[in-house]
Every structure is written in structure tokens, then in C-alpha cells.
Backbone as a ProteinNet text record, in pm:
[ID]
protein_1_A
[PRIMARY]
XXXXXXXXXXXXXXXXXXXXXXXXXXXXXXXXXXXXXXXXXXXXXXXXXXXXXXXXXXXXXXXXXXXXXXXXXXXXXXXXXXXXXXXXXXXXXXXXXXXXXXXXXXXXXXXXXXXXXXXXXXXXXXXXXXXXXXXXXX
[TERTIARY]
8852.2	8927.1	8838.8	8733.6	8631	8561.9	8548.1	8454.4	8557.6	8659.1	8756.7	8826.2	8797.3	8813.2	8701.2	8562.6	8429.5	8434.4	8497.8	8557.3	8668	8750.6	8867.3	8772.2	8695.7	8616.3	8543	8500.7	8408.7	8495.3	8629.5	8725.2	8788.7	8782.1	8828.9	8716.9	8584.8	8496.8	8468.8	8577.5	8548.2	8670.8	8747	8902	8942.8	8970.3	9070.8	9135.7	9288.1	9367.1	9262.1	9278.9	9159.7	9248.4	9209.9	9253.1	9148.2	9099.4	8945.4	8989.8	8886.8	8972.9	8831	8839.2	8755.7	8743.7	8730.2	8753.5	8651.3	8717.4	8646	8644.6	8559.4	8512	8397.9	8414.2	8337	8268.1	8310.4	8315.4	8183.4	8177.3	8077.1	8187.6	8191.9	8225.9	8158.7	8258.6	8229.6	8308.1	8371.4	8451.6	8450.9	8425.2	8501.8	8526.4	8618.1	8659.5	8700.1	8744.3	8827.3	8910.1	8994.5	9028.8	8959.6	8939.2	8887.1	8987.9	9091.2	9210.6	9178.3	9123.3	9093.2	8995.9	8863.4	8710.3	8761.8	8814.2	8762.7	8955.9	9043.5	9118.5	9180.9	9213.7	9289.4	9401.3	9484.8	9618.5	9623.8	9520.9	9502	9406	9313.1	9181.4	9200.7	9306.3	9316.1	9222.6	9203.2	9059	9129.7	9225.1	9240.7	9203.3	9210.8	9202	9049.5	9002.4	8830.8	8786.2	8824.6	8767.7	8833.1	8909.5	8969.9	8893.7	8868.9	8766.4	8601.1	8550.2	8420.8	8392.7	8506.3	8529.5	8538.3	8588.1	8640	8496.4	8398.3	8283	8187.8	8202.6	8072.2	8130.6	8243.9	8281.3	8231.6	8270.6	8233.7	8381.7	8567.2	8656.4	8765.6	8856.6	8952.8	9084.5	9019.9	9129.8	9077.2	9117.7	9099.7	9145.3	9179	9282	9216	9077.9	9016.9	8964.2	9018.6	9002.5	9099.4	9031.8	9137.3	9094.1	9227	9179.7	9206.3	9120.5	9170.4	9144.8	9268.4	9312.1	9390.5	9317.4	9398.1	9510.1	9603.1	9732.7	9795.5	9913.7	10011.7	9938.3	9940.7	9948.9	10042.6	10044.1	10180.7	10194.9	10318	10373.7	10246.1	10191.3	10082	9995.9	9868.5	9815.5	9895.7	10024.8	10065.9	10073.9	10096.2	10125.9	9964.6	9885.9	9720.4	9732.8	9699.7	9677.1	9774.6	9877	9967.6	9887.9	9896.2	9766.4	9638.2	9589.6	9470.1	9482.2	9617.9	9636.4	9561.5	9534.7	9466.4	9527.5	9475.7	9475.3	9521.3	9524	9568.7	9549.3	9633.7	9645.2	9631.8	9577.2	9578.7	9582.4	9649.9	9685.4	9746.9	9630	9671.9	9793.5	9797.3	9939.2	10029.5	10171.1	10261.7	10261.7	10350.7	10337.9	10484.1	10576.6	10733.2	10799	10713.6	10737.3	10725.9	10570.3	10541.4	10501.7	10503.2	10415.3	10520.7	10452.5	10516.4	10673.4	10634.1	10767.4	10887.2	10902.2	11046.4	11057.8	11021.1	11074.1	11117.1	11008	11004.5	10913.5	10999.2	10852.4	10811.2	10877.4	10824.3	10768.2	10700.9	10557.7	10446.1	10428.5	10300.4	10319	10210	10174.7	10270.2	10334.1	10406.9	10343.6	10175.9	10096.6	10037.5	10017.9	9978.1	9990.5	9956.4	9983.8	9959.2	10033.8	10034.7	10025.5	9913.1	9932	9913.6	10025.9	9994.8	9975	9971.9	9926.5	9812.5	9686.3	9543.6	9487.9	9460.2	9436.4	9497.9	9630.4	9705.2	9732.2	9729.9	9686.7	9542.6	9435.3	9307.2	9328.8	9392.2	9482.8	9565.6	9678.2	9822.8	9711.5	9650.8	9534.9	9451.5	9385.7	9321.2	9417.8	9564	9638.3	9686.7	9707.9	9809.4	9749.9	9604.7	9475.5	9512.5	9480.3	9445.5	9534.5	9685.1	9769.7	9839.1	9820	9794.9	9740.5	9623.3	9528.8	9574.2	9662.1	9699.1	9797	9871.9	10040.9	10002	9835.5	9821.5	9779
11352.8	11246.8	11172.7	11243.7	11197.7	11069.7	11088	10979.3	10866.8	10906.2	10772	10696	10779.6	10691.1	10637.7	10646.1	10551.9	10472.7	10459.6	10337.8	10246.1	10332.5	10214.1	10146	10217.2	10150.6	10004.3	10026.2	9951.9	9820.8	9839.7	9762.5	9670.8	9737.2	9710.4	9608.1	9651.7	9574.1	9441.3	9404.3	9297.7	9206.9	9275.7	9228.4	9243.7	9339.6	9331.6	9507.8	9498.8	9590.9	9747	9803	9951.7	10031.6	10056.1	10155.3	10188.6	10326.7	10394.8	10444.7	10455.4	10559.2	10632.1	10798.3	10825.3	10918.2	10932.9	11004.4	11151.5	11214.4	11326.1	11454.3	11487.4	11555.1	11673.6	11783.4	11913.7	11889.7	11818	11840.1	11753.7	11634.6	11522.7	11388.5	11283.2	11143.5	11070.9	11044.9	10969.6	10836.5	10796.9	10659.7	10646	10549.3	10498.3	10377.4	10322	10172.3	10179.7	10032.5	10021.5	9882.7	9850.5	9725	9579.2	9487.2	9382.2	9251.3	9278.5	9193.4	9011.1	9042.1	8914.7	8857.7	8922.7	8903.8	8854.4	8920.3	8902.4	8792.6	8766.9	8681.8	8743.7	8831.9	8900	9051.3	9001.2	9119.3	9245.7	9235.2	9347.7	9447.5	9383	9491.9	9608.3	9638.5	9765	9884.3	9962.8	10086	10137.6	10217.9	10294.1	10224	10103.3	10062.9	10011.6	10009.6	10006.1	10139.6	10269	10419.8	10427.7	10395.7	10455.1	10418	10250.6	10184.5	10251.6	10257.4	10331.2	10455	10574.8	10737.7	10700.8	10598.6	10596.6	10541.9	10403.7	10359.4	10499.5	10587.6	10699.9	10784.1	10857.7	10924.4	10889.8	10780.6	10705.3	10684.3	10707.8	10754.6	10694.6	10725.2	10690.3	10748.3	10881.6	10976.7	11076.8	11108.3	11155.1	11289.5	11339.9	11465.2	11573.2	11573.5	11708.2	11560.7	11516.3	11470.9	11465.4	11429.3	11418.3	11248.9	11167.6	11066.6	11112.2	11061.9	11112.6	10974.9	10950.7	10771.2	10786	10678.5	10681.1	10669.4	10601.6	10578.4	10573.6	10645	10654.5	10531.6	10548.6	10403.9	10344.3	10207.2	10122.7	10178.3	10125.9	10114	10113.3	9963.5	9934.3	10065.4	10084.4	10192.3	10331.1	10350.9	10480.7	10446	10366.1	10343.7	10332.3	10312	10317.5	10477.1	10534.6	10661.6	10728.6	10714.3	10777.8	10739.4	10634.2	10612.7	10694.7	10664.5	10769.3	10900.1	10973.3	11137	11201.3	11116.4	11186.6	11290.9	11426.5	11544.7	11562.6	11513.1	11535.7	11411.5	11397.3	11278.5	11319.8	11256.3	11344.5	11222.2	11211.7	11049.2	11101.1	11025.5	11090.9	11012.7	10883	10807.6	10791.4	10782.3	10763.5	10612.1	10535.7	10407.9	10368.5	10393.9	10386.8	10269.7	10159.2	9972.6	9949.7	10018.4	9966.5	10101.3	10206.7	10366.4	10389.2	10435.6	10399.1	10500.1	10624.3	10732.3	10673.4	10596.1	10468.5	10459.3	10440.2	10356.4	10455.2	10577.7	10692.6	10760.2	10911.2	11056.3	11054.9	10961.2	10951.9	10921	10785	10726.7	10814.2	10898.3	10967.4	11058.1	11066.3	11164.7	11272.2	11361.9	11440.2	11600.5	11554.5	11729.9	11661.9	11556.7	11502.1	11605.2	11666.6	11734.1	11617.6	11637.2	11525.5	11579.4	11596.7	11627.8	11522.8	11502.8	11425.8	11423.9	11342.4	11402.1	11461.7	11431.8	11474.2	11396.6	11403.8	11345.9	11251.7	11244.7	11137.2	11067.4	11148.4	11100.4	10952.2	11048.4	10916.8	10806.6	10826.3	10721	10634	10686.3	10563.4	10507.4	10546.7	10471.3	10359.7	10357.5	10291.2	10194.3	10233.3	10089.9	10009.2	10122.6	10072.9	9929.8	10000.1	9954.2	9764.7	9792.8	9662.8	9547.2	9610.5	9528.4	9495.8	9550.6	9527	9381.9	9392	9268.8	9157.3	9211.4	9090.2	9015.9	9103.8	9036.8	8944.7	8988.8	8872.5	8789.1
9347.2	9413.7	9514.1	9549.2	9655.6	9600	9522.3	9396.1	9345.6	9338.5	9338.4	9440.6	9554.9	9704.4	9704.5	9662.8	9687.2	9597	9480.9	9388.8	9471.2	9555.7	9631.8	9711.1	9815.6	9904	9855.2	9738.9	9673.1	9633.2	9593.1	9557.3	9726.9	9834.6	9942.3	9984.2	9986.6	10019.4	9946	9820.4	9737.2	9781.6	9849.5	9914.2	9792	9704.4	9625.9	9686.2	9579.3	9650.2	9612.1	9724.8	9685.4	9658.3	9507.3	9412.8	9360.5	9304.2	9269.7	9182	9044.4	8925.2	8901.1	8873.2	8808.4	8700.3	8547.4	8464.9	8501	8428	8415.8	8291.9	8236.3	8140	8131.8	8115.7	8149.6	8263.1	8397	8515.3	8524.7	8469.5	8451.3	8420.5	8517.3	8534	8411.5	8334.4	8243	8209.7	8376.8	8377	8509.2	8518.6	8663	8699.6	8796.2	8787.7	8937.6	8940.5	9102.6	9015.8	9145.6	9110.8	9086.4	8998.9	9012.7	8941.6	8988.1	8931.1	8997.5	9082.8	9200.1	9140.2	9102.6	9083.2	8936.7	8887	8743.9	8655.4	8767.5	8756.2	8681.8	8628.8	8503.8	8576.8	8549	8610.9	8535.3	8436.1	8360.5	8415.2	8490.2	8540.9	8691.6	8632.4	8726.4	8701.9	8852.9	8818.6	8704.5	8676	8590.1	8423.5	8418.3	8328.9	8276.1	8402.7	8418.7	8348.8	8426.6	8431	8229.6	8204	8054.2	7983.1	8009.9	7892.3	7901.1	8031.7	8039	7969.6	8002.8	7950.3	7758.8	7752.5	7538.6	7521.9	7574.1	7556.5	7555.3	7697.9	7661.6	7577.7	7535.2	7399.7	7290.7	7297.8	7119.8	7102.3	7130.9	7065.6	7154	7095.5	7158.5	7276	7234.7	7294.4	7401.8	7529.9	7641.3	7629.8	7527.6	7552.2	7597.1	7652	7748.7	7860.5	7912.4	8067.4	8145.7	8232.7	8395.9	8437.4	8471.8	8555.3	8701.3	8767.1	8916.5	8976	9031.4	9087.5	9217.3	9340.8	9472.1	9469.1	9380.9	9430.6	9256	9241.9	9111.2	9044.4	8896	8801	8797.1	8763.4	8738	8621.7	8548.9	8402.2	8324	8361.8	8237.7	8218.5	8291.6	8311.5	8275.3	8331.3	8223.7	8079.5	8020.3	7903.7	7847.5	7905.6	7854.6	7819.4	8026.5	7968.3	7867	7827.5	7701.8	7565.8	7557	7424.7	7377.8	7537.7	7518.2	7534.6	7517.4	7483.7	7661.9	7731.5	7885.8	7885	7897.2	7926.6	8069.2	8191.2	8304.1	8388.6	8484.3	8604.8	8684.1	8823.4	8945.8	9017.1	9094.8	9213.7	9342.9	9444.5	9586.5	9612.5	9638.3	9724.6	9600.2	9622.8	9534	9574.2	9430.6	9464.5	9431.2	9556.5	9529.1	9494	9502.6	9432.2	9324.3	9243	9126.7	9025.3	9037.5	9015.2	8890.6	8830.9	8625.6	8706.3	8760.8	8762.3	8771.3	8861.8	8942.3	8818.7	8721.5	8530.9	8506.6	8430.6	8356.1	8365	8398.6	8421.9	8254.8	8151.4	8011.2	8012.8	8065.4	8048.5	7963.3	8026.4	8011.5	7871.3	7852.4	7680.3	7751	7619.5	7719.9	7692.1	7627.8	7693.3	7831.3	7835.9	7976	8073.3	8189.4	8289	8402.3	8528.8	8677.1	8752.7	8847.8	8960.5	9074.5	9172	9281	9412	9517.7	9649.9	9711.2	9620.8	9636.4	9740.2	9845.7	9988.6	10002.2	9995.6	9977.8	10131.7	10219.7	10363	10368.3	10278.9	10295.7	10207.9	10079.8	9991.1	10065.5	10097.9	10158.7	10315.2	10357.6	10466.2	10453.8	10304	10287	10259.3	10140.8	10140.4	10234.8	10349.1	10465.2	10548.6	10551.6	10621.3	10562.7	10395.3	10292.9	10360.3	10342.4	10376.3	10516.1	10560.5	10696.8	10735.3	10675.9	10697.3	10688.3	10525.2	10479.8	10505.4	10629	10712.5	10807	10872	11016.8	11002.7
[MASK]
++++++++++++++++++++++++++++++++++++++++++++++++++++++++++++++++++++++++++++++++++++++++++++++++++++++++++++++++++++++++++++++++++++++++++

């Protein structure tokens, strides 16, 4: 999760919203993303959706089913419905995201061998968002 807060950072420092994603596979990063929805003009380029496409590019494949994404804050809808495609083997997301976070829809979203775990420094997660937007009220 440490490694996907230095993906939010990286995303914060571009002023876009800091969200960090980072895949993982026999305990070697083989994805990672942040947000670049701003940079790259497209409502599609969320980290998680950065980190999925990187992890299937170094596979060769399409399917995640021995990884972990580990992401600052819950996925939206879209992003669960990625990782369900790609069979992701486990989730791990520090801040919940009670506006837009796929669960508010459906705890279906997800592949259902998927495993979730949430609340992984979710203190340094909901900080960095609090921080983002904050900014963005004054």
C-alpha cells in the first residue's frame, strides 16, 4: 500500500485527484498507475485502470487471478467491473469511497473468487483526499 500512496503523491503533484494503484504478483509490482484523468483528458484513466493495463502488458494475458491490486481509496463501478474481467485475485483499498466506491451499487461487482480487503492505512489515504479537496473549496 506504501507504493500506491507514492503513485497518489505522484498523481497529487500533477493536481489530479490522488489515487495510487499498484498490482502485485509473487511479491514483485508488475502494475502501477495513479490518476491522470486531467493530463490525459479521458474519464477513463483512473490508477487502477493504469496499474491493470500495465500488470496484463507485463503478463502477456489477460487475467490477474494470482494478484493483488492495492489502491488508496475503493474503485468506482468502472474499475470494479475491470477488475471482475480480469479474474483479480484480491483488492486491498485504504479509504472507502462512500459517493462513488463500486460497494454503494453492489458487493457483486467484483469476480466473486475475488477476495477485499479494506482500510489499509486508510488514515494516510482519506488525508491525502481530504488534503486534495480541501484546496479545491478555497
Amino acid at each position: 500500500m506504501r507504493m500506491a500512496l507514492n503513485e497518489a503523491r505522484i498523481a497529487l503533484s500533477k493536481q489530479e485527484v490522488p489515487i495510487g494503484a499498484v498490482v502485485v504478483a509473487a511479491d514483485r509490482i508488475i502494475g502501477r498507475g495513479h490518476n491522470l484523468v486531467e493530463t490525459l483528458m479521458d474519464a477513463t484513466a483512473h490508477a487502477e485502470m493504469q496499474a491493470i493495463t500495465a500488470a496484463m502488458s507485463t503478463l502477456g494475458g489477460k487475467y490477474l487471478a494470482d494478484c493483488t491490486l492495492y489502491v488508496t481509496v475503493e474503485p468506482c463501478v468502472m474499475c470494479g467491473g475491470a477488475l471482475a474481467w480480469s479474474q483479480i485475485g484480491r483488492v486491498v483499498w485504504g479509504a472507502d469511497d462512500p459517493k462513488r466506491g463500486y460497494s454503494t451499487y453492489s458487493e457483486r461487482i467484483m469476480h466473486p473468487r475475488t477476495k477485499v480487503e479494506r482500510g489499509v492505512l486508510r488514515e494516510e489515504c482519506e488525508e491525502l483526499m481530504s488534503e486534495f479537496f480541501a484546496k479545491l473549496r478555497k
